[in-house]
Structure formats: C-alpha cells, structure tokens
C-alpha positions in Angstrom: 15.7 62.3 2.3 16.0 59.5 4.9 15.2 56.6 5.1 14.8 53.5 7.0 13.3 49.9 7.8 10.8 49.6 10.5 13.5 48.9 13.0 15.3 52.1 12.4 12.8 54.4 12.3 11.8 52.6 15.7 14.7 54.0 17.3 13.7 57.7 16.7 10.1 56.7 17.5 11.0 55.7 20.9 13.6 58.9 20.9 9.9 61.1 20.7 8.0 59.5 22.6 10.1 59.1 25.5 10.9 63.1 25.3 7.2 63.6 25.5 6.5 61.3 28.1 9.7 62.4 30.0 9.6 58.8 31.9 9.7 55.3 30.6 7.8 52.5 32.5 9.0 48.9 33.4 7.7 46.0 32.1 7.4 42.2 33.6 8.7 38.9 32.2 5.5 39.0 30.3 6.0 42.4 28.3 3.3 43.9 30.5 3.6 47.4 32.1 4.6 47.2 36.3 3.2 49.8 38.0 7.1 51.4 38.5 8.0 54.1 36.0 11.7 56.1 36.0 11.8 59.7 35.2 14.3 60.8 32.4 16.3 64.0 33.6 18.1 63.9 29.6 18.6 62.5 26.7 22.3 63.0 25.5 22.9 61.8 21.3 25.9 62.4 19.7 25.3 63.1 16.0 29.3 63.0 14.9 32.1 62.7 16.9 32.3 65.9 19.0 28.6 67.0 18.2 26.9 66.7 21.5 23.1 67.2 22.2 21.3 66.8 25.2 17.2 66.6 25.4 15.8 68.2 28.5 12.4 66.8 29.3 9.1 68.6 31.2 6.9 70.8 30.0 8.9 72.6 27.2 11.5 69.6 25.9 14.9 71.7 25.5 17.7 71.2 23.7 21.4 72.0 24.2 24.2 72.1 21.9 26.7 72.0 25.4 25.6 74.6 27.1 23.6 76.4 24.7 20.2 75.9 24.4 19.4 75.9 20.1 15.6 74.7 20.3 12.8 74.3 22.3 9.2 72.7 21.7 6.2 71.2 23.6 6.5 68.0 25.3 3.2 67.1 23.6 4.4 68.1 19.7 7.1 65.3 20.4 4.1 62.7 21.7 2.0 64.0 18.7 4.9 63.6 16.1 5.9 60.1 18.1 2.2 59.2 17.0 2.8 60.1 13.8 5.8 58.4 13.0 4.0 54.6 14.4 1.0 55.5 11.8 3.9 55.6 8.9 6.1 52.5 10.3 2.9 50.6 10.5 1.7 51.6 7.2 5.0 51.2 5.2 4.8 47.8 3.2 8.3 48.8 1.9 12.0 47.7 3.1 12.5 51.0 3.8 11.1 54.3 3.4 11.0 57.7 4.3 9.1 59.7 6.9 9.2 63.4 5.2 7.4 65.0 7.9 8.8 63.8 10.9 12.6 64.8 9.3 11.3 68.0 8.8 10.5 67.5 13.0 14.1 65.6 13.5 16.0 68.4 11.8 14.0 71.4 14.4 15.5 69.4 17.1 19.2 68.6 15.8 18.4 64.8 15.0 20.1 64.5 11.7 20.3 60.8 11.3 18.3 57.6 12.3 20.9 56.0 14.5 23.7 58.0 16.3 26.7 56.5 17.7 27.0 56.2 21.0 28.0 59.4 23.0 31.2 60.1 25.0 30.5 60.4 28.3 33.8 59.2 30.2 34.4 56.1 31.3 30.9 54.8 30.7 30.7 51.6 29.0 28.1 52.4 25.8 28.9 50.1 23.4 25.9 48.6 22.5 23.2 50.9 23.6 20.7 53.2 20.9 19.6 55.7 23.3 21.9 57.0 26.1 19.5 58.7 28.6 20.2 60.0 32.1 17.3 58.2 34.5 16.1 58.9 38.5 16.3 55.5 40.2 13.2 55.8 42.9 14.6 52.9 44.7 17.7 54.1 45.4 17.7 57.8 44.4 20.5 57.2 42.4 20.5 59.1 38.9 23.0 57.5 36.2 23.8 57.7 32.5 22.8 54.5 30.9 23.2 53.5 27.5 20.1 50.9 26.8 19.6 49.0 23.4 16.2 49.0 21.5 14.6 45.9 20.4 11.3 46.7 18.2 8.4 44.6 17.4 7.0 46.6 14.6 9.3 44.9 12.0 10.5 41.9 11.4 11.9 39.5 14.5 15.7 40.2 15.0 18.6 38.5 15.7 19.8 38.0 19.5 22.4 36.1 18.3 24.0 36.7 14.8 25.1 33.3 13.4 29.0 33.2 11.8 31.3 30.5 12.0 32.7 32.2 16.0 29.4 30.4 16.7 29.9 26.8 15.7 29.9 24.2 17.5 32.2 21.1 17.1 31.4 17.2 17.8 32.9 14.3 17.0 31.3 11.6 15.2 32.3 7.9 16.4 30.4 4.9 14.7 30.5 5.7 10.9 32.2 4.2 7.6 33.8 5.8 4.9 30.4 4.8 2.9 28.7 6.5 5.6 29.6 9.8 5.7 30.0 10.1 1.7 25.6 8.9 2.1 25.2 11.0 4.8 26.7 14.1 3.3 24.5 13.4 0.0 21.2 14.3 1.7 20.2 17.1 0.1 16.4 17.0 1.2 14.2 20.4 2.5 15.1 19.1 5.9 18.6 17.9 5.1 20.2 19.6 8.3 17.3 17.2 10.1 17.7 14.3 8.1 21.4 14.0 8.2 21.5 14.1 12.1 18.9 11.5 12.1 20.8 9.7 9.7 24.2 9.9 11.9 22.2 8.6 15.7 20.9 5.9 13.3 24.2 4.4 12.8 26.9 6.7 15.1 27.3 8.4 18.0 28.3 12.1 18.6 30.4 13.6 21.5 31.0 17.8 21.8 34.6 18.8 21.7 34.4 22.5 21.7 34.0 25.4 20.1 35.3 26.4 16.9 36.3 29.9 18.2 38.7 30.6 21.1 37.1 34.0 22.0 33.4 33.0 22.0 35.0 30.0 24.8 36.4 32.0 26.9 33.7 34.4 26.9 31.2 31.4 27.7 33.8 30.5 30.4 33.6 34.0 31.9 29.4 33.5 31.8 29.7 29.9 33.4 32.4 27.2 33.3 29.8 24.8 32.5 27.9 26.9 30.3 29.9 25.6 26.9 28.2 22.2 27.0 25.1 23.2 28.3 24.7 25.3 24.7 26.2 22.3 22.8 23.3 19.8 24.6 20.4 22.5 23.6 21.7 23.3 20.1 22.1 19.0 19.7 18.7 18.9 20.8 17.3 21.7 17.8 18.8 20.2 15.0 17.5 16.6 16.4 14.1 18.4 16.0 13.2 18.0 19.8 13.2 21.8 20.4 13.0 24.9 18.8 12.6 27.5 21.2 15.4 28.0 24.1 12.9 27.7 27.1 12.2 24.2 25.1 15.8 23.7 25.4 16.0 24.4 28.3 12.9 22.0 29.7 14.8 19.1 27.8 18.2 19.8 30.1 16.3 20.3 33.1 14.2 16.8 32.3 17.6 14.7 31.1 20.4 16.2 33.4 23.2 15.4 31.1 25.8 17.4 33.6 23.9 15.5 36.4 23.1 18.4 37.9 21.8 18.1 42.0 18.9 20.6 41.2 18.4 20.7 37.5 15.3 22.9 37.6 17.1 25.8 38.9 20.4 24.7 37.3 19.7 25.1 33.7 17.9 28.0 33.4 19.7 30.3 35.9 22.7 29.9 33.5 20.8 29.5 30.0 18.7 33.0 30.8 22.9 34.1 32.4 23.9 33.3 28.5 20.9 35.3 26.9 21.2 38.5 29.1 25.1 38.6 28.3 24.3 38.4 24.9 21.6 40.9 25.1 24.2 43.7 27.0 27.0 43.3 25.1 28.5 40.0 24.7 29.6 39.2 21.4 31.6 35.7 20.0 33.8 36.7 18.4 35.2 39.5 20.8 37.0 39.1 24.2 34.9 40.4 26.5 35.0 40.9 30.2 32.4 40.5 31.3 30.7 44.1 31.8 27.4 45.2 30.2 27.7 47.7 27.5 24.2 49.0 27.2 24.6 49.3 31.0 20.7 50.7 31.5 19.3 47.6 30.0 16.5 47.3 27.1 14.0 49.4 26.0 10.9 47.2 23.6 8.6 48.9 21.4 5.7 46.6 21.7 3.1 45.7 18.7 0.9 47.9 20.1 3.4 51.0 20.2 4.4 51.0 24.6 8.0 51.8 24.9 8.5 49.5 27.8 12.0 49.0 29.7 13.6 46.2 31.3 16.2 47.9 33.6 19.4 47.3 35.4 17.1 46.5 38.8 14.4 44.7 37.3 17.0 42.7 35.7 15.3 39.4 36.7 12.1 39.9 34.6 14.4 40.6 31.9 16.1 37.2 32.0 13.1 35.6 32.3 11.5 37.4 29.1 14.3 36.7 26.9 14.0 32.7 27.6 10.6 32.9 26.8 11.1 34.8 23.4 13.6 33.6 22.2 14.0 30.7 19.7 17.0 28.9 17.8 16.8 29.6 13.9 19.2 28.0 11.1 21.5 29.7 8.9 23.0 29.1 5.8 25.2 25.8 6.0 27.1 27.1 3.2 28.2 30.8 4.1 28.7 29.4 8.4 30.7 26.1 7.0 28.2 23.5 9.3 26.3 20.1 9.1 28.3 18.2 6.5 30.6 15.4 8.2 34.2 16.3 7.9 37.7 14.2 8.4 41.1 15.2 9.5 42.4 11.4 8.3 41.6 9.9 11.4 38.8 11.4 13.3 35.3 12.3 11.8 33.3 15.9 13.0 30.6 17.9 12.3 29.8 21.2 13.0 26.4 22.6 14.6 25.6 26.2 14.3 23.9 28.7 16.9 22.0 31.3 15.9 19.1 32.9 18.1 16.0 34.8 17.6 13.3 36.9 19.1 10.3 34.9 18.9 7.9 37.5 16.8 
C-alpha cells in the first residue's frame, strides 16, 4: 500500500489531471488563470534508473515503455480519477495516507511510486523538477523537454528556502560589555530571538560581515554582487520585528536605501524577486551552482481550489512577481541552525541571523 502527505499525493494528482487535460494553463502574478494555455505532446517519468515511460496525451492517453505501447485509457478516466484523488487529499486529516483506488489506477498506467526521479533525457538540466513533460510553445513554436517543480496548496505551506546553518548570516556586534552579552544571552522569553535583538540596538550596534557558508556566497554573488547585503538588511529587519513577509522586506529597503541605491524602487525588488526565482529553479546554499535553472520549464501550483496552473519559462515575470508576494521569512530552531545567541572569538563579539523562507499559505 502507498502512502503519502498531501503534498505527495499532489504530485500524481497534477500527473492525472494534466494527462486528461493534455494542456496546462498559465497563471498571473496573482495565481489567476491567463487566457494562454500550452499543449503537452508527453509526459516522460522514469520509475528506476533505466525504466522509462512516456504518457501520450489526446483522446486515448497512451503509454510507452520505449517504443512499446503497454497501456492505454481514456483521457477522461484520468480527469475522473484526478477528481478522485483531490476528494481523498482534501478529506485526509492524517499525515499521510493511502489512496487504494487511485493505486489500483497508478499501477494500469506503470506509476509505481508517488515521486519518480527525474528522467534522463541527455544533457537536460532536471534536477529539481517533479514532472518532466514535453510542451508546444505557441509563441515561438518551439517544443522542449522541461523538467518543472510542483508547489501544492492542499497541505501545509512549504519551504522555499530550507533553513541550515549554509544559511546564516554573520554580524558583528560593537557597543557591548562582557556583562552584556552574558544578560543578553539569558533572555529566554516566547519572543527571545525578538527581545535579544532589541536588547543589543538598545545598547550596541551591529554591522554584517558575511555569510557563514562559502558556497551559498558565491552563489549569491553569481545572482547579484550586491545581493549578499541586501538579504542581511531584510533578514535584520525580520528579527527586529519590522517585517515578516519578503515584499515587506523589501518595501523597507526600497523606503531606507541602505546601498543608496539611485532608483531604489526598481533596485530592490528586481534583485530580491532575482534571489527568489533562483531559489525556486534550482539554487541551493549549500551547493555551487552556476547559475542554470534545473527545473528548466518553471512551476506548476496546485491551487486551493484544485487548478493546476503554471508559471513558465516565458511568463517568467509573473512568476517573480508571485513569489515576492507569497513568500514570507519564518524562524527555525536556534538550537539545531547554531543562531541568535552573542558569541566571542576573544576580541570581537558576533551573532548569527538565520534565513529561512516560506510560502505564504
């Protein structure tokens, strides 16, 4: 029996309904449906290494084990069985759970598992992508492979950005006594992460020095070159409790200019929402990375409501400006990501900040 969390079982909903829809539309900055939909010519999974399958959309949706077709159903079994499988997500008050009838349905159609690797199809760059689907372009004709990742709203909010100490952020702290940082350091209120950075502007000042991981720089670096302080002004400006969200964030740079930017409004957001969409297509701290997307197609949403919307390669502007909009900062453990307790090195005193980003649910 399989089973799964909402998330997971999201990923072979939007595998059925896309099959029996045999296009996926694209969506605005606002999640909402443009009137601009792309056809999918097939969906290629790869259940183990080696074990290739490729979904054929119209009519009948076919599928080929290489070149030899081994099923073949109704386009509308898959959109009924899609249908299905929201009822149970939706229903399901568990962590995970099964969905016995449509893995009777997965199993007809050589879909043995929730989430398959991602296919080997050359030189293609699918590293972070759920479904791999090949897709006609009307605007230019053209008709790639594209691996595109799958964010759902039918469970619980994820992470864009995992937290882990790659993602901490390190500032001097200039101002404070030996007496200060051992009172500092004992706040252990609800709010303590709050309450000790109020407690340190009260009496210090703090300056950024860099990042505490060499690989999540230079990634930044290939990003923006200004992009490092940019995150270490936002992420100062969440734990002072001024903003939780990024496009809060990113109103507070545009309004106080600390890189003394000549157009700020444009300034901070074009390479805040340049930070999100590299983080969204592949990007990860504590890789090097160069700079290429790896779920190349873009993202495919499955909305509240159960659309399977996409935000692809060429509408890659409403993408950026949906990911701003939904995304917040979010706190982890201070503990596990060693962060907000003042630290020495005999001479110097630091703390460190963590980043960690969510979808706004």
């Amino acid at each position: 029996m399989i089973k799964g969390n909402r998330g997971e079982w999201s990923e072979i909903y939007v595998l059925l309904k896309l099959l029996g829809e045999g296009k996926v539309y694209a969506a605005d900055e606002n999640l909402k449906p443009l009137d601009l939909h792309f056809p999918i010519l097939e969906v290629i999974r790869e259940e183990t290494p080696g074990e290739q399958y490729k979904y054929i959309p119209a009519t009948m949706v076919k599928v080929f084990a290489g070149n030899v077709q081994v099923a073949e159903y109704l386009a509308s079994e898959f959109t009924l069985k899609a249908a299905e499988l929201l009822n149970v997500i939706m229903a399901s008050g568990e962590a995970s759970f099964p969905a016995t009838n449509i893995e009777a349905f997965m199993g007809a159609i050589k879909c043995k598992k929730l989430k398959s690797p991602p296919p080997n199809i050359g030189n293609a760059r699918l590293g972070k992508t759920d479904i791999t689907m090949k897709v006609h372009d009307p605007n230019t004709r053209h008709e790639p492979v594209c691996g595109f990742s799958i964010k759902s709203e039918l469970g619980h909010a994820p992470t864009l950005l995992n937290a882990g100490r790659t993602t901490n952020f390190i500032y001097e702290v200039k101002g404070l006594t030996v007496a200060d940082i051992a009172e500092i350091n004992a706040i252990d209120t609800r709010t303590k992460i709050i309450d000790r950075m109020k407690a340190i502007r009260a009496k210090g000042e703090m300056i950024f020095l860099g990042l505490n991981d060499d690989a999540f720089a230079s990634n930044l670096e290939i990003v923006d070159s200004s992009l490092e302080k940019i995150l270490a002004y936002a992420l100062s400006y969440y734990y002072d409790d001024e903003a939780i969200t990024c496009s809060d964030a990113v109103a507070l740079l545009t309004k106080r200019n600390p890189l003394n930017a000549r157009t700020p409004r444009g300034y901070y957001a074009v390479k805040f929402k340049k930070f999100l969409t590299a983080i969204a297509l592949g990007m990860v701290p504590s890789k090097p990375w160069d700079g290429r997307d790896e779920a190349a197609g873009g993202y495919i949403i499955v909305t509240q409501s159960g659309d399977v919307l996409a935000y692809h390669i060429y509408n890659r502007d409403s993408f950026e400006e949906y990911l701003l909009k939904n995304t917040k900062f979010e706190r982890a453990s201070t503990t596990r990501h060693d962060f907000a307790s003042l630290y020495t090195d005999g001479v110097k005193t630091y703390i460190n900040l963590n980043m960690q980003i969510r979808f706004i649910k």
